[in-house]
RONU-628762 format. One record per residue (C-alpha): residue number from 0; x, y, z. Coordinates in Angstrom, 1 decimal, padded with zeros to 4 digits. Layout:
BEGIN
+-----+--------+--------+--------+
| pos |   east |  north |     up |
+-----+--------+--------+--------+
| NUM |      X |      Y |      Z |
...
+-----+--------+--------+--------+
This chain:
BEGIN
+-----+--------+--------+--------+
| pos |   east |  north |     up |
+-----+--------+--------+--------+
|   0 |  107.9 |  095.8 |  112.7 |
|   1 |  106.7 |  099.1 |  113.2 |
|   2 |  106.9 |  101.8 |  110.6 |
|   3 |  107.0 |  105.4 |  112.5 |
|   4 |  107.5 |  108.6 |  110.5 |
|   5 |  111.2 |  110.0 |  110.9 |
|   6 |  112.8 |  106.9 |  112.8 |
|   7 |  114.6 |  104.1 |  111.6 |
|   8 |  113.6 |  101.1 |  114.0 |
|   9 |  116.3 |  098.8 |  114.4 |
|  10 |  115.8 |  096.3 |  116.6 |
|  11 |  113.2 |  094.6 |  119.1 |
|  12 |  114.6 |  094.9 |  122.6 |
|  13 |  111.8 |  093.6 |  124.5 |
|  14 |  108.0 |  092.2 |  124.8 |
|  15 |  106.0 |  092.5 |  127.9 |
|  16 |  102.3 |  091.6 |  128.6 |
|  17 |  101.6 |  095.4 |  127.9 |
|  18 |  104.4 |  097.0 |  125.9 |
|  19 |  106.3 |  096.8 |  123.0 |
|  20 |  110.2 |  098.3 |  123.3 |
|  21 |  112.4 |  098.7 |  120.1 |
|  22 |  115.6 |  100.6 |  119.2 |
|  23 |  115.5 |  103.1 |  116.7 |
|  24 |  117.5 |  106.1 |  115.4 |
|  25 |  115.9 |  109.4 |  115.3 |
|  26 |  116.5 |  110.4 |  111.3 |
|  27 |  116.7 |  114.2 |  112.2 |
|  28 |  119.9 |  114.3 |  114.2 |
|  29 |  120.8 |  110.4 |  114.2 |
|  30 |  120.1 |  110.3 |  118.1 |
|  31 |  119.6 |  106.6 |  119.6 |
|  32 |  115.8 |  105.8 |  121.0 |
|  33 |  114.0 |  103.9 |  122.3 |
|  34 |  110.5 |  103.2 |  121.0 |
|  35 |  108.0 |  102.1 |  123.2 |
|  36 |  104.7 |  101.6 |  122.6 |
|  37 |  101.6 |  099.3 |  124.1 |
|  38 |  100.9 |  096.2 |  122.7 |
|  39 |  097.0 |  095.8 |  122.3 |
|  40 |  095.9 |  096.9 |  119.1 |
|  41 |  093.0 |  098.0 |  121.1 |
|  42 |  093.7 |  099.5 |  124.3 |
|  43 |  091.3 |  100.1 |  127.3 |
|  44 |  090.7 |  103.9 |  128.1 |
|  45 |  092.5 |  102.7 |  131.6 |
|  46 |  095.5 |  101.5 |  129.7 |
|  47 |  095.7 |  104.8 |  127.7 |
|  48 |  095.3 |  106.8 |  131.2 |
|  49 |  098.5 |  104.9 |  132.5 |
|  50 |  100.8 |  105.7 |  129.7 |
|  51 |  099.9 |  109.1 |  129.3 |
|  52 |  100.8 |  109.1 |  132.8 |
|  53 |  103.7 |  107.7 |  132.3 |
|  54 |  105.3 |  109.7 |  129.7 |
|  55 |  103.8 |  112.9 |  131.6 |
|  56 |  105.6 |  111.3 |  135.0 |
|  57 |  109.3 |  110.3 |  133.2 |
|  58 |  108.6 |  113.9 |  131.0 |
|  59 |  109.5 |  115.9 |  134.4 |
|  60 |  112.3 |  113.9 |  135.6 |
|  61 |  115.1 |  116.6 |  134.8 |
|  62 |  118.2 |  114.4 |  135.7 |
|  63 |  121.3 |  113.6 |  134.2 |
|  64 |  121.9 |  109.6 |  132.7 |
|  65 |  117.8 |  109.2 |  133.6 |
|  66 |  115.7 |  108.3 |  130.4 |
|  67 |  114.3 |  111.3 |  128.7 |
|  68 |  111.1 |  111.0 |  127.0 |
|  69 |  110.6 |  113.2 |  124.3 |
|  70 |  107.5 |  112.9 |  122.6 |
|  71 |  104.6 |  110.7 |  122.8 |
|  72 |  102.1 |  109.9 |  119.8 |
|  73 |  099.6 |  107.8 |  118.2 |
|  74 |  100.3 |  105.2 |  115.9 |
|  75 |  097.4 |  103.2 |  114.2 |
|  76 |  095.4 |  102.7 |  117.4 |
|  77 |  097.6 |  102.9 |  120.3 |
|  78 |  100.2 |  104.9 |  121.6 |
|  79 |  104.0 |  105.6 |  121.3 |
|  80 |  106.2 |  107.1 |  123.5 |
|  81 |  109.7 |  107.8 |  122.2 |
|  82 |  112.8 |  107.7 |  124.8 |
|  83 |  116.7 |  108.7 |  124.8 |
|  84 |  119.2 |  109.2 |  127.2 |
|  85 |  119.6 |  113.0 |  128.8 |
|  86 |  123.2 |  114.3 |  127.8 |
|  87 |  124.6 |  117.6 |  129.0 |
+-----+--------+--------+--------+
């Protein structure tokens, strides 16, 4: 499991080839997320590209009941990108 400052990771929801998906609870305001990060301790520079690019892409969807991605960070090697539900 992972360990991420300020979220309570509560589950595994899903394993991919690439990605890693948990749920968590932001400690801050006790919102629901969902943790997503890539799987390869190691990640190619062309792996990296595509999920900045990602979070970047799902970052300007401004749409009500679409996934909201609020922040995006390293852990250890790799990268994290943190995800909730938009609410009025």
């Amino acid at each position: 499991m992972i360990a991420l400052s300020g979220i309570t990771i509560q589950s595994k929801i899903c394993e991919s080839s690439n990605s890693l998906v948990y749920r968590g609870i932001r400690t801050q305001d006790e919102r629901a997320i969902v943790v997503k990060m890539l799987k390869q301790d190691y990640p190619s520079p062309q792996e990296l590209t595509r999920y900045r690019q990602e979070y970047e892409i799902t970052r300007s969807l401004n749409l009500e009941g679409v996934v909201k991605a609020y922040s995006q960070q390293d852990y250890q090697r790799t990268l994290v990108i943190l995800l909730g539900l938009r609410i009025k």
